[in-house]
PDB file of N, CA, C and O in Angstrom:
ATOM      1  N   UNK A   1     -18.604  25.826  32.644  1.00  0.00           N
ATOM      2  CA  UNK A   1     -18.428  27.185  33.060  1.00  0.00           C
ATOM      3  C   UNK A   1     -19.271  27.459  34.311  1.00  0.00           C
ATOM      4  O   UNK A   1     -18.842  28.161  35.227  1.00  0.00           O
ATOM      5  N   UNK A   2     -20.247  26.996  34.322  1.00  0.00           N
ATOM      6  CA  UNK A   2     -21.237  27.300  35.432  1.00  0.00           C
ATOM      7  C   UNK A   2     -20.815  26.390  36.476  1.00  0.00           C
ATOM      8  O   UNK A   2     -20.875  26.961  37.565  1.00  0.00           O
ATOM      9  N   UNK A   3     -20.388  25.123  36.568  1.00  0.00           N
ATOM     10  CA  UNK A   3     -19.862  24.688  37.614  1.00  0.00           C
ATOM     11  C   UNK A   3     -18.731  25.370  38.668  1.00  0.00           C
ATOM     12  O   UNK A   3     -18.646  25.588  39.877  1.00  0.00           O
ATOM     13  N   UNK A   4     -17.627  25.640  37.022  1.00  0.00           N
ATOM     14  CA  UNK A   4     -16.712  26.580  37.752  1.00  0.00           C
ATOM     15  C   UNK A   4     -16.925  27.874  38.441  1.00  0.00           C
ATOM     16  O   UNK A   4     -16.176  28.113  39.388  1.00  0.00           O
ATOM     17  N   UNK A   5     -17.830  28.752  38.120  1.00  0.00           N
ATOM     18  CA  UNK A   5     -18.612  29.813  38.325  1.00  0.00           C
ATOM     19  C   UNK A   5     -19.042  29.830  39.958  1.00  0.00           C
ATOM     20  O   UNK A   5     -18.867  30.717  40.793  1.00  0.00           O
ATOM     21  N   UNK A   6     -19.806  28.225  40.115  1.00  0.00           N
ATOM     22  CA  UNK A   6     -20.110  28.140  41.219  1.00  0.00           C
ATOM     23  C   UNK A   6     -19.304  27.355  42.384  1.00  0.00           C
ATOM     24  O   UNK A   6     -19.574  27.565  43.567  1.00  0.00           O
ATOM     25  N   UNK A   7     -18.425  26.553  42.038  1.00  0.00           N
ATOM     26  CA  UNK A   7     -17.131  26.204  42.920  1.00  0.00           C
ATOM     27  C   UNK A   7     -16.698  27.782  43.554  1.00  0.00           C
ATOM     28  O   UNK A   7     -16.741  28.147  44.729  1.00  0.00           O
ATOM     29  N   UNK A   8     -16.277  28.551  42.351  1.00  0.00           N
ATOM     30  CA  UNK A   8     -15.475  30.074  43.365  1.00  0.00           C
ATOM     31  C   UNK A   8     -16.686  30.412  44.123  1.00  0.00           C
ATOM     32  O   UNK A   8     -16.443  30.302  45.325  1.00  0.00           O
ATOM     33  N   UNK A   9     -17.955  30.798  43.884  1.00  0.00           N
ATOM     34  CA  UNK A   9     -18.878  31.240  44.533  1.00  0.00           C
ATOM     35  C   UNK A   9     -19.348  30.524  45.998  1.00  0.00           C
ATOM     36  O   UNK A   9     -19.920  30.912  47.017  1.00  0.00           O
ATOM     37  N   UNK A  10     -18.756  29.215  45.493  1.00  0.00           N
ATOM     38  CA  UNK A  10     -19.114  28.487  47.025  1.00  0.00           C
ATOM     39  C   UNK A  10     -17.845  28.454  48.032  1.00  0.00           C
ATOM     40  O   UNK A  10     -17.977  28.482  49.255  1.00  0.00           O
ATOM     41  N   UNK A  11     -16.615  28.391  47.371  1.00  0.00           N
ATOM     42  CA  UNK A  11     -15.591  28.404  48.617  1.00  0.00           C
ATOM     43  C   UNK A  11     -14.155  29.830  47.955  1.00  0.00           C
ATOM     44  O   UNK A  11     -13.087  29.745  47.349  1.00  0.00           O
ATOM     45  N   UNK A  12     -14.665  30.529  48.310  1.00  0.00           N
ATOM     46  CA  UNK A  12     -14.356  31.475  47.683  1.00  0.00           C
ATOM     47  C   UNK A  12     -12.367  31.379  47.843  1.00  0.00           C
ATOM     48  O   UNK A  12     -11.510  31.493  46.966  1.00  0.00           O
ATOM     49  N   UNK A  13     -12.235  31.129  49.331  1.00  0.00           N
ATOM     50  CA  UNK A  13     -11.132  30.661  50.300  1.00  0.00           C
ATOM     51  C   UNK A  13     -10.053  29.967  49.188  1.00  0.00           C
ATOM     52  O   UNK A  13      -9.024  30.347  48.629  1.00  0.00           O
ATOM     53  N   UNK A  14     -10.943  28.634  49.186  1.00  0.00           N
ATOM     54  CA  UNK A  14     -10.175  27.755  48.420  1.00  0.00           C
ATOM     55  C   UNK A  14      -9.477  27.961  47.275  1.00  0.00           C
ATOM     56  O   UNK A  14      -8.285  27.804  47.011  1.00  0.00           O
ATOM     57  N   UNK A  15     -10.980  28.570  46.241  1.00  0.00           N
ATOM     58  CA  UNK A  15     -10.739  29.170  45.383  1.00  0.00           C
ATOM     59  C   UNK A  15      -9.324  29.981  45.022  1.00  0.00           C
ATOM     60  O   UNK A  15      -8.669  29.634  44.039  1.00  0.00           O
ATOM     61  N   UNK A  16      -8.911  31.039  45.843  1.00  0.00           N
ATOM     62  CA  UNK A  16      -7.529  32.012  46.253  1.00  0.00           C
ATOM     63  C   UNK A  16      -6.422  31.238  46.288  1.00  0.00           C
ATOM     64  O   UNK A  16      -5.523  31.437  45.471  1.00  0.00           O
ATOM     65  N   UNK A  17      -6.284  29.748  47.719  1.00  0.00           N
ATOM     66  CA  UNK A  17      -5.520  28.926  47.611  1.00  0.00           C
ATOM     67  C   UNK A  17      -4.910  28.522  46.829  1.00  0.00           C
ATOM     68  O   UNK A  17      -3.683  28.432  46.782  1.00  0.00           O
ATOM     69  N   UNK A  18      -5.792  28.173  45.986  1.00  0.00           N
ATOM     70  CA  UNK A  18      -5.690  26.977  45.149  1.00  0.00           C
ATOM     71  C   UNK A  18      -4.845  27.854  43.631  1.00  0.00           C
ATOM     72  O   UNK A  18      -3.907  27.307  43.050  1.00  0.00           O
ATOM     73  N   UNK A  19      -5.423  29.309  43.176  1.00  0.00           N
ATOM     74  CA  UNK A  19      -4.719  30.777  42.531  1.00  0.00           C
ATOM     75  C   UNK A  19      -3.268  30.745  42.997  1.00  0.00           C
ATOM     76  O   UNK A  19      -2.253  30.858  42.309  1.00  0.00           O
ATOM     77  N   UNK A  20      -3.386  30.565  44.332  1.00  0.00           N
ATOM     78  CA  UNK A  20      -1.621  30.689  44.777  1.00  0.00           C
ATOM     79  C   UNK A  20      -0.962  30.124  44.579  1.00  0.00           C
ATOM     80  O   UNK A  20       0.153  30.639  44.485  1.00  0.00           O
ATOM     81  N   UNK A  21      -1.096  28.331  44.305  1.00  0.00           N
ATOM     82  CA  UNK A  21      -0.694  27.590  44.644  1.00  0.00           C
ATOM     83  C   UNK A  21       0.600  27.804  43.238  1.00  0.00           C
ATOM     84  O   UNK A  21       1.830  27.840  43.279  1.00  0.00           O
ATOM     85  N   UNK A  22      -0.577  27.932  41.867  1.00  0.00           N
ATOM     86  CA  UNK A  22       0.148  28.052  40.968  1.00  0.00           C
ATOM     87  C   UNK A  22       0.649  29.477  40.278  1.00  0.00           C
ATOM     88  O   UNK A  22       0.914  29.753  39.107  1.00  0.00           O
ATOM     89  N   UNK A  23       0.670  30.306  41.557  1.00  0.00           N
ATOM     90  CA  UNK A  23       1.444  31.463  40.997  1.00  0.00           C
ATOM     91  C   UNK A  23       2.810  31.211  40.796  1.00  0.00           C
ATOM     92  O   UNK A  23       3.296  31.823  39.845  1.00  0.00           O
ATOM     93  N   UNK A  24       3.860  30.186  41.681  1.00  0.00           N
ATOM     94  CA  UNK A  24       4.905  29.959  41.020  1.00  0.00           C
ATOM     95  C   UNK A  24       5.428  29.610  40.030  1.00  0.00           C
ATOM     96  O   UNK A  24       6.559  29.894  39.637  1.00  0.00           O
ATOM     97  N   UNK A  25       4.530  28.869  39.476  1.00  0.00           N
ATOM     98  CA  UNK A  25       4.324  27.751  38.496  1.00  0.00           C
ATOM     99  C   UNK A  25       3.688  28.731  36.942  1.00  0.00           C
ATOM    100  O   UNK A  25       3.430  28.143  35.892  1.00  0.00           O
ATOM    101  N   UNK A  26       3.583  29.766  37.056  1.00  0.00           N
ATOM    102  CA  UNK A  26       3.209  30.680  36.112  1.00  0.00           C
ATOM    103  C   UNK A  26       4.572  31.609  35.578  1.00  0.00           C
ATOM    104  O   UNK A  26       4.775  32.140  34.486  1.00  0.00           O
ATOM    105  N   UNK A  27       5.332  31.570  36.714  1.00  0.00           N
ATOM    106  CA  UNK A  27       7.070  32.182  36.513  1.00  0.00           C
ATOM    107  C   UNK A  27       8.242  31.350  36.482  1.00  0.00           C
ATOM    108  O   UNK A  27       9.404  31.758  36.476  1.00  0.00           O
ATOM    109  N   UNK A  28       7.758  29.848  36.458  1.00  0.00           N
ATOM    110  CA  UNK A  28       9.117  28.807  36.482  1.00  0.00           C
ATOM    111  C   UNK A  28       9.803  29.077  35.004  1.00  0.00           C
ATOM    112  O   UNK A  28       9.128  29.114  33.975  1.00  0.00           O
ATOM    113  N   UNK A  29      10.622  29.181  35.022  1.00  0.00           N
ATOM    114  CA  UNK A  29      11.575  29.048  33.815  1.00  0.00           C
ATOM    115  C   UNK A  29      12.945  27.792  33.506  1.00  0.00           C
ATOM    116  O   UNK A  29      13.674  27.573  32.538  1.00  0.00           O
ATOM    117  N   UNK A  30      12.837  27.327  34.533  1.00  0.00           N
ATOM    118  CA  UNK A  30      14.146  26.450  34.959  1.00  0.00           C
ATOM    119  C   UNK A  30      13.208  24.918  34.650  1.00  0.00           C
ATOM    120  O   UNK A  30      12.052  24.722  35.025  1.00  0.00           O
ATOM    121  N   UNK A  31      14.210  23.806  33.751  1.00  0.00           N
ATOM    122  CA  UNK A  31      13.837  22.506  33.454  1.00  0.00           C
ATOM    123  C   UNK A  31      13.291  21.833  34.395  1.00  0.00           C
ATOM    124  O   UNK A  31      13.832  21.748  35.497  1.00  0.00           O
ATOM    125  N   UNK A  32      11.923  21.140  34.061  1.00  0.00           N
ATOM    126  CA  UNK A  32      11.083  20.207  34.796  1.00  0.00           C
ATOM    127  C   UNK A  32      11.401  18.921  34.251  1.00  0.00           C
ATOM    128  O   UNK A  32      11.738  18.839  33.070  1.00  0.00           O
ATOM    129  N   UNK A  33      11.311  17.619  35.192  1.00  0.00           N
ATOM    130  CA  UNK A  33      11.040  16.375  34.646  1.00  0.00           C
ATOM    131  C   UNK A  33       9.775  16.152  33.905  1.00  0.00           C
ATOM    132  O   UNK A  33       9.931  15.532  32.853  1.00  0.00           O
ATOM    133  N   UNK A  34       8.788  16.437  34.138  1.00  0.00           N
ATOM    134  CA  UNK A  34       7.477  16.529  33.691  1.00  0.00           C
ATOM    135  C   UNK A  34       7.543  17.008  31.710  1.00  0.00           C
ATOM    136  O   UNK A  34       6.815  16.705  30.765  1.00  0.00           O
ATOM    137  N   UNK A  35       8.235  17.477  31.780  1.00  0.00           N
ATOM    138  CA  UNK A  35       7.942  18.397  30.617  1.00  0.00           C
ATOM    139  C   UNK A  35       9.093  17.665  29.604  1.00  0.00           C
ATOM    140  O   UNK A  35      10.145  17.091  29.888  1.00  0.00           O
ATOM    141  N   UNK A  36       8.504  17.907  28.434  1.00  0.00           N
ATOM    142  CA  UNK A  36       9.533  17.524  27.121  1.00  0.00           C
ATOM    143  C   UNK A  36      10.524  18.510  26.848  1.00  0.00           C
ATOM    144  O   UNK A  36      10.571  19.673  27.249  1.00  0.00           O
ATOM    145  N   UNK A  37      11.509  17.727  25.921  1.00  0.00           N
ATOM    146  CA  UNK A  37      12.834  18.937  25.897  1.00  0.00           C
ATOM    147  C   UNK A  37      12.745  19.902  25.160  1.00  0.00           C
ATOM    148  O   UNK A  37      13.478  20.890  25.170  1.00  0.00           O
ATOM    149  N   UNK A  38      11.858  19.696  24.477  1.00  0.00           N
ATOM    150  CA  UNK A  38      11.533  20.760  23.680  1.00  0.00           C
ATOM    151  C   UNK A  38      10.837  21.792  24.089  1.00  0.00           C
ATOM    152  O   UNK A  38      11.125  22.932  23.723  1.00  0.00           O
ATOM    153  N   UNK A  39       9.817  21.524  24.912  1.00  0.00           N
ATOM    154  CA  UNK A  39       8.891  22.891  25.942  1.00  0.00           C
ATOM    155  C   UNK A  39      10.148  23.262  26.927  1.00  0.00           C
ATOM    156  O   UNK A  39      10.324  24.413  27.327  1.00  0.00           O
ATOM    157  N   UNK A  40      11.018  22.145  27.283  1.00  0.00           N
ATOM    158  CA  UNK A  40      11.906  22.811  28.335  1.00  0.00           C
ATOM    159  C   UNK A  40      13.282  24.129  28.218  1.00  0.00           C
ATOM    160  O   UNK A  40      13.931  24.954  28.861  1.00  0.00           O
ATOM    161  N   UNK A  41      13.059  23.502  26.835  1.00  0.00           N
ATOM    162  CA  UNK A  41      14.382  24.025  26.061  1.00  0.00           C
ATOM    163  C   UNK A  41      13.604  25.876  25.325  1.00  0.00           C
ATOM    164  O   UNK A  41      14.260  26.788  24.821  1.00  0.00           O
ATOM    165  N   UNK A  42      12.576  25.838  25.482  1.00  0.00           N
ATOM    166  CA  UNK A  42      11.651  27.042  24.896  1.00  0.00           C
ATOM    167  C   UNK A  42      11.494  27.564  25.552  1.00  0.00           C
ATOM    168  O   UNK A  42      11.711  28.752  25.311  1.00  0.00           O
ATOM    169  N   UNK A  43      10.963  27.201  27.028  1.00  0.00           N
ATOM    170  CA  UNK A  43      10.842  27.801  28.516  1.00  0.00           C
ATOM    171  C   UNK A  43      12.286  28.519  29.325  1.00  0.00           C
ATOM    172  O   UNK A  43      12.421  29.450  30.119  1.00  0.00           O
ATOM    173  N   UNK A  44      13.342  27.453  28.593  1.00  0.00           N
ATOM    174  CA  UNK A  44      14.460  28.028  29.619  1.00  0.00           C
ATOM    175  C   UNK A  44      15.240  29.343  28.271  1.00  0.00           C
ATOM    176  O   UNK A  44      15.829  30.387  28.554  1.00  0.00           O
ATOM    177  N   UNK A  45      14.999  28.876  27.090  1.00  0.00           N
ATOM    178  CA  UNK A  45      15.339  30.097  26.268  1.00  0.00           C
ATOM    179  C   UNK A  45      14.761  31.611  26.303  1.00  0.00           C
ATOM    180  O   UNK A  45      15.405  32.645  26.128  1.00  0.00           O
ATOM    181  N   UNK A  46      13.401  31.473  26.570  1.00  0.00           N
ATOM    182  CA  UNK A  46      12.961  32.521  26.403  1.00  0.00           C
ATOM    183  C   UNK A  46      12.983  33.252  27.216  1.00  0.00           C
ATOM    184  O   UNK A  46      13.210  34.413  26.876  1.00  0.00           O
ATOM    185  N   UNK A  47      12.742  32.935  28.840  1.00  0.00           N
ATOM    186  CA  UNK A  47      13.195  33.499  29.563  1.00  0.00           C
ATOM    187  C   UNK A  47      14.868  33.947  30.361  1.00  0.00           C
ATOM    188  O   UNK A  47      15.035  34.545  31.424  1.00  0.00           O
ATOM    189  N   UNK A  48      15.975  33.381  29.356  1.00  0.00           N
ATOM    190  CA  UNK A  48      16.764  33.778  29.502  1.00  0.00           C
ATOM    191  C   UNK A  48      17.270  34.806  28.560  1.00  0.00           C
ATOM    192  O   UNK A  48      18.346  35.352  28.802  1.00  0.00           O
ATOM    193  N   UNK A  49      16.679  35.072  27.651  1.00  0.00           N
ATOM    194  CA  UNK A  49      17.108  35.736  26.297  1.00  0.00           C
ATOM    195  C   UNK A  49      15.936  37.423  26.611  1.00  0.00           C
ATOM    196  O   UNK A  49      16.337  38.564  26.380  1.00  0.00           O
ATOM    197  N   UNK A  50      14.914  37.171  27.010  1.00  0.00           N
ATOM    198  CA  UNK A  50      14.062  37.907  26.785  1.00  0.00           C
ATOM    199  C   UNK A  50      14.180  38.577  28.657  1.00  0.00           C
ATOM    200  O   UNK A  50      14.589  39.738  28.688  1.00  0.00           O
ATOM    201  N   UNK A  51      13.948  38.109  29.717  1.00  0.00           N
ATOM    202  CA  UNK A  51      13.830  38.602  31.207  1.00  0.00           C
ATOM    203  C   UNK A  51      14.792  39.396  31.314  1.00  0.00           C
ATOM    204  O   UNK A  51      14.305  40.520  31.191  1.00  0.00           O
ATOM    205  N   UNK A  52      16.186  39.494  31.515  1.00  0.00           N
ATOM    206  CA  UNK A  52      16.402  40.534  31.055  1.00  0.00           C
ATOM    207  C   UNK A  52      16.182  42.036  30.560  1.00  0.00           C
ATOM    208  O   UNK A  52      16.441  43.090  31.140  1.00  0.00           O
ATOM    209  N   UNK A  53      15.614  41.797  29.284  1.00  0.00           N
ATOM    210  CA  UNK A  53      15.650  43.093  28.355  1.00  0.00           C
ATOM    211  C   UNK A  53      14.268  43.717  29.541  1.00  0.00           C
ATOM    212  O   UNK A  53      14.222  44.787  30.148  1.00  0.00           O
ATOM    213  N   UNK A  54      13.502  42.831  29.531  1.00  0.00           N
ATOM    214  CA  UNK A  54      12.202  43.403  30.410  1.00  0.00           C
ATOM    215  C   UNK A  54      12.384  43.821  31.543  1.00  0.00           C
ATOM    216  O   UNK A  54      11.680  44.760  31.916  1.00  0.00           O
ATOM    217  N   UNK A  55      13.117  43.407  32.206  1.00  0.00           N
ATOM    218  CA  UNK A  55      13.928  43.656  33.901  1.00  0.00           C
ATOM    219  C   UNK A  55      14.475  45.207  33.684  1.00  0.00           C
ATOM    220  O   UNK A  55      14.045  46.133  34.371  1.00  0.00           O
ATOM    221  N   UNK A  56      15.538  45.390  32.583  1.00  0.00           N
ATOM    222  CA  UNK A  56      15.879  46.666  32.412  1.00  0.00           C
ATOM    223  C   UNK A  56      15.314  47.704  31.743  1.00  0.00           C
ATOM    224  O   UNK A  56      15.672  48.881  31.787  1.00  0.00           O
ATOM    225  N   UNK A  57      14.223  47.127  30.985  1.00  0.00           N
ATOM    226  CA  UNK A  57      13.301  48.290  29.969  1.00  0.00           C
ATOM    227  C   UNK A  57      12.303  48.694  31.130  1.00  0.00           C
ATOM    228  O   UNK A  57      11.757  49.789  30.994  1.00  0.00           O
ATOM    229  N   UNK A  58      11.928  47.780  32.505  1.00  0.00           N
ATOM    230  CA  UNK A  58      10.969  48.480  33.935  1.00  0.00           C
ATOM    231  C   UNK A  58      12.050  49.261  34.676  1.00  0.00           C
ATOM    232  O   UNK A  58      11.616  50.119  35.445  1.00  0.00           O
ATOM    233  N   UNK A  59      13.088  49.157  34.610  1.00  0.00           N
ATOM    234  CA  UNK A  59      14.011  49.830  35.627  1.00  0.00           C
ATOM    235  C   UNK A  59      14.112  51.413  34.862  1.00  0.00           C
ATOM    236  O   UNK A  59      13.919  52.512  35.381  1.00  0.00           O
ATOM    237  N   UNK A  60      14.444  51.117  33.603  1.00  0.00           N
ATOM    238  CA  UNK A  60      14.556  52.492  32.774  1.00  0.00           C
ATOM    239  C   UNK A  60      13.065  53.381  32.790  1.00  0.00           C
ATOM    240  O   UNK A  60      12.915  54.406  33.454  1.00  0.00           O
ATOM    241  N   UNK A  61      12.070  52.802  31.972  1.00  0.00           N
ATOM    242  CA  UNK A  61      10.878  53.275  32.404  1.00  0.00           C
ATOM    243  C   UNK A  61      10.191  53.949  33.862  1.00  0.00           C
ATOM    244  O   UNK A  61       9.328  54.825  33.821  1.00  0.00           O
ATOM    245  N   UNK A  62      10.797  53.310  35.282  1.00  0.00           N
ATOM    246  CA  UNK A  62      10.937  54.323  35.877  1.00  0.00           C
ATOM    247  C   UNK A  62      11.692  55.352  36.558  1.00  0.00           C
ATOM    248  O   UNK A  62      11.784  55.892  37.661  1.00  0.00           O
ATOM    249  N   UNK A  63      12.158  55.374  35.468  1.00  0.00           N
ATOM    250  CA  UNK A  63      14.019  56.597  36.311  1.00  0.00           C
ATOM    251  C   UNK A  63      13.651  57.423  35.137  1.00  0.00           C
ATOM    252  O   UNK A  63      14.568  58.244  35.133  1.00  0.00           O
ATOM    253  N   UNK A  64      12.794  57.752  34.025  1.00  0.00           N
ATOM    254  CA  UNK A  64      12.534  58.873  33.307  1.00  0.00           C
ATOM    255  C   UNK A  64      11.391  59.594  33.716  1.00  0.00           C
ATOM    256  O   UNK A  64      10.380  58.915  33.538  1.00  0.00           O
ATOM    257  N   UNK A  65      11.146  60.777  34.224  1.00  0.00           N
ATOM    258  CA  UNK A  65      10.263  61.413  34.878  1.00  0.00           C
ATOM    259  C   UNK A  65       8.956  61.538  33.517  1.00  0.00           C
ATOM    260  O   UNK A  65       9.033  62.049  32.400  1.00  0.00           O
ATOM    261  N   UNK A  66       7.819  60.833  34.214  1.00  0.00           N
ATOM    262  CA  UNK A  66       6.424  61.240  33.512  1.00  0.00           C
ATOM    263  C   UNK A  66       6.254  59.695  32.554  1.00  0.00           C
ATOM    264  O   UNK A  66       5.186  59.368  32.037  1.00  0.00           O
ATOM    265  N   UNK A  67       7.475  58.910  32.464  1.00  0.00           N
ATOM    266  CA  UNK A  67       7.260  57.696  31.543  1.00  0.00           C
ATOM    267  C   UNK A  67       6.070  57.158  31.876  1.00  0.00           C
ATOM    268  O   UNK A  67       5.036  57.130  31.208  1.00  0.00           O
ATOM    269  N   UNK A  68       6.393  56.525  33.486  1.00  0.00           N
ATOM    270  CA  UNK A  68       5.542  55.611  33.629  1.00  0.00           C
ATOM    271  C   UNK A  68       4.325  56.423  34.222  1.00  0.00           C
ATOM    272  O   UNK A  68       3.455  55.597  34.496  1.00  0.00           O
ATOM    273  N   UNK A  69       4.002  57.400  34.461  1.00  0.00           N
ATOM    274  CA  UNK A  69       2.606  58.185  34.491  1.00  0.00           C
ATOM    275  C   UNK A  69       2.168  57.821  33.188  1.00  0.00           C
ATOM    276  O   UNK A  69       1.175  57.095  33.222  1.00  0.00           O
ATOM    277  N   UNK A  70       2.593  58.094  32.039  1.00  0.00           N
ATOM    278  CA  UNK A  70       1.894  58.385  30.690  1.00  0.00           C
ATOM    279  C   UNK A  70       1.688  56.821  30.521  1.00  0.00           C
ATOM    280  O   UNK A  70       0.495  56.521  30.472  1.00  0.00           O
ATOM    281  N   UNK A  71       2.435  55.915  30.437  1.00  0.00           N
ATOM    282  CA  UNK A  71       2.074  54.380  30.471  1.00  0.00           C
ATOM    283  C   UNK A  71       1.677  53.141  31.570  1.00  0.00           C
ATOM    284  O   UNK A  71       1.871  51.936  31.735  1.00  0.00           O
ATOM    285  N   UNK A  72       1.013  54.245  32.177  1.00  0.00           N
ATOM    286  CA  UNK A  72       0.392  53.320  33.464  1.00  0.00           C
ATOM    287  C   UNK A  72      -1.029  52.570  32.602  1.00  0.00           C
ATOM    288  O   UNK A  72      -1.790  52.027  33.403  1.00  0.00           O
ATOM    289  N   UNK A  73      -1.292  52.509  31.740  1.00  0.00           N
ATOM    290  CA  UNK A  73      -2.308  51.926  31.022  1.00  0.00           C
ATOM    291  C   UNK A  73      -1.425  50.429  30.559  1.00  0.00           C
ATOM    292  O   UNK A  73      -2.043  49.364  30.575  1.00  0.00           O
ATOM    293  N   UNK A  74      -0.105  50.465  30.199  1.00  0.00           N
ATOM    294  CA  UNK A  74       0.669  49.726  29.630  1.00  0.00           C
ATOM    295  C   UNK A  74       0.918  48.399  31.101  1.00  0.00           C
ATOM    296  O   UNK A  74       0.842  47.173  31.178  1.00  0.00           O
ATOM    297  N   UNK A  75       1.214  49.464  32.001  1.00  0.00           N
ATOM    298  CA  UNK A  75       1.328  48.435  33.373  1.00  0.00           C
ATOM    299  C   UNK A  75       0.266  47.189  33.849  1.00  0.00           C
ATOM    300  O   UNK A  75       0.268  45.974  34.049  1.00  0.00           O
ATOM    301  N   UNK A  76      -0.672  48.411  33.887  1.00  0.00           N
ATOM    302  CA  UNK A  76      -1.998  48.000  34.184  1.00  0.00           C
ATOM    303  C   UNK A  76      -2.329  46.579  33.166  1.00  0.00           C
ATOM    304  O   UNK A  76      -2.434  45.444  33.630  1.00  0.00           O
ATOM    305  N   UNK A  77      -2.417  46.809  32.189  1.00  0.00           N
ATOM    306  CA  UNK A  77      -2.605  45.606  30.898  1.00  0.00           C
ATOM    307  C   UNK A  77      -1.470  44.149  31.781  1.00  0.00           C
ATOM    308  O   UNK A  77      -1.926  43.131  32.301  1.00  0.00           O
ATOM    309  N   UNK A  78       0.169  44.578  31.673  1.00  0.00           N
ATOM    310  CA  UNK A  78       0.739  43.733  32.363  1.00  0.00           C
ATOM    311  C   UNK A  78       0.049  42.738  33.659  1.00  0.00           C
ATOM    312  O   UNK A  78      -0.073  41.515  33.589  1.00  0.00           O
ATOM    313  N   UNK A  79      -0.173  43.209  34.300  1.00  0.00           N
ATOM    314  CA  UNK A  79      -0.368  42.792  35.667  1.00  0.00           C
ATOM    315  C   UNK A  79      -2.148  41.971  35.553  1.00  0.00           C
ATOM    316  O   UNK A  79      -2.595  40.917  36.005  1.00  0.00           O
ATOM    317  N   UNK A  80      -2.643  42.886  34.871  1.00  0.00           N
ATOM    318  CA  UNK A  80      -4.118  42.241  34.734  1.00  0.00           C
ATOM    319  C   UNK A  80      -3.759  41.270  33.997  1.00  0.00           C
ATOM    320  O   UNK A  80      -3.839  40.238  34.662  1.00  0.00           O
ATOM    321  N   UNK A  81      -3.290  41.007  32.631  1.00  0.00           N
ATOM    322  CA  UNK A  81      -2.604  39.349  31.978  1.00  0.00           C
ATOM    323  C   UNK A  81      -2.089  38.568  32.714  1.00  0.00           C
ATOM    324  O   UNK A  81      -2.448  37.402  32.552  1.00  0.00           O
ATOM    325  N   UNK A  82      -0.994  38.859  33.875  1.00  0.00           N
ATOM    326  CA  UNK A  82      -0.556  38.077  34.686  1.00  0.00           C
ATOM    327  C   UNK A  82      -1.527  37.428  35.549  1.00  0.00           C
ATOM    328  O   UNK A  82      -1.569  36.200  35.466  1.00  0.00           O
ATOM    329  N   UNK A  83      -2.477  38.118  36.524  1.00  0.00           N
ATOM    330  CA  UNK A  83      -3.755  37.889  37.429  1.00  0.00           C
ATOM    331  C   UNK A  83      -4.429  37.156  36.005  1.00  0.00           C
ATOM    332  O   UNK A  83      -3.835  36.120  35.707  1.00  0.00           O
ATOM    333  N   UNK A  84      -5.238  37.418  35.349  1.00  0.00           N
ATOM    334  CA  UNK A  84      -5.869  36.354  34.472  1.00  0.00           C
ATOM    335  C   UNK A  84      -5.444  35.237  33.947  1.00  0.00           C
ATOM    336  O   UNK A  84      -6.211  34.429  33.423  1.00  0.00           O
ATOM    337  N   UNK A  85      -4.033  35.056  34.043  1.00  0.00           N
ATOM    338  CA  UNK A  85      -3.680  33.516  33.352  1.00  0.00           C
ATOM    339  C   UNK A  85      -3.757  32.950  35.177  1.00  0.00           C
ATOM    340  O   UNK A  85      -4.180  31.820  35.423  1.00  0.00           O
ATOM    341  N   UNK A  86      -3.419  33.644  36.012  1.00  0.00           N
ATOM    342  CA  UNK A  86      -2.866  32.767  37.052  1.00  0.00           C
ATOM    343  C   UNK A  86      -4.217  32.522  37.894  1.00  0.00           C
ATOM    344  O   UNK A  86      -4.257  31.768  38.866  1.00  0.00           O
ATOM    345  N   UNK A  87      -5.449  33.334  37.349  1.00  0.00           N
ATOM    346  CA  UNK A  87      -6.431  32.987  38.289  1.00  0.00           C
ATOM    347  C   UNK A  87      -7.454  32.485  37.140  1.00  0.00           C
ATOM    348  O   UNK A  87      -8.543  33.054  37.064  1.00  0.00           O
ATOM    349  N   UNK A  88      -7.175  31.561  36.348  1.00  0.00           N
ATOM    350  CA  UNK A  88      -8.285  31.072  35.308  1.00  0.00           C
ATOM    351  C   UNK A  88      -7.606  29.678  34.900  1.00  0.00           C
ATOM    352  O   UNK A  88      -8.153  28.941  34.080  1.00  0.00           O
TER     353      UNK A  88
END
């Protein structure tokens, strides 16, 4: 922990880079060679079954006036989970 601690602290730059590199790689859903058929087959299910419903439950959420005011706590949670898996 303290190594890692001090890698970001020393190249802070890199650090970001290196965050980016695998931000795609945090939203792939489509079959890898790398991966077994079974993670592939879980990866490409879930995000075809489930992206969707989420795509249209954010579109609805903001076309109702005051929704997403009252659940900007709900957003917020989203986006901070996303930034923490992709920068840890």
């Amino acid at each position: 922990m303290q190594r890692g601690i001090h890698f970001i602290l020393d190249q802070p730059g890199r650090y970001l880079l290196l965050s980016l590199s695998r931000f795609a790689d945090y939203f792939e859903f489509w079959p890898s060679a790398g991966s077994s058929l079974l993670f592939n087959l879980g990866r490409l299910l879930s995000f075809t079954l489930f992206l969707p419903f989420m795509l249209y439950g954010l579109y609805l959420s903001f076309r109702i006036p005051g929704f997403a005011t009252r659940n900007s706590l709900l957003y917020g949670f989203i986006g901070f989970y996303s930034l923490l898996h992709i920068l840890t």
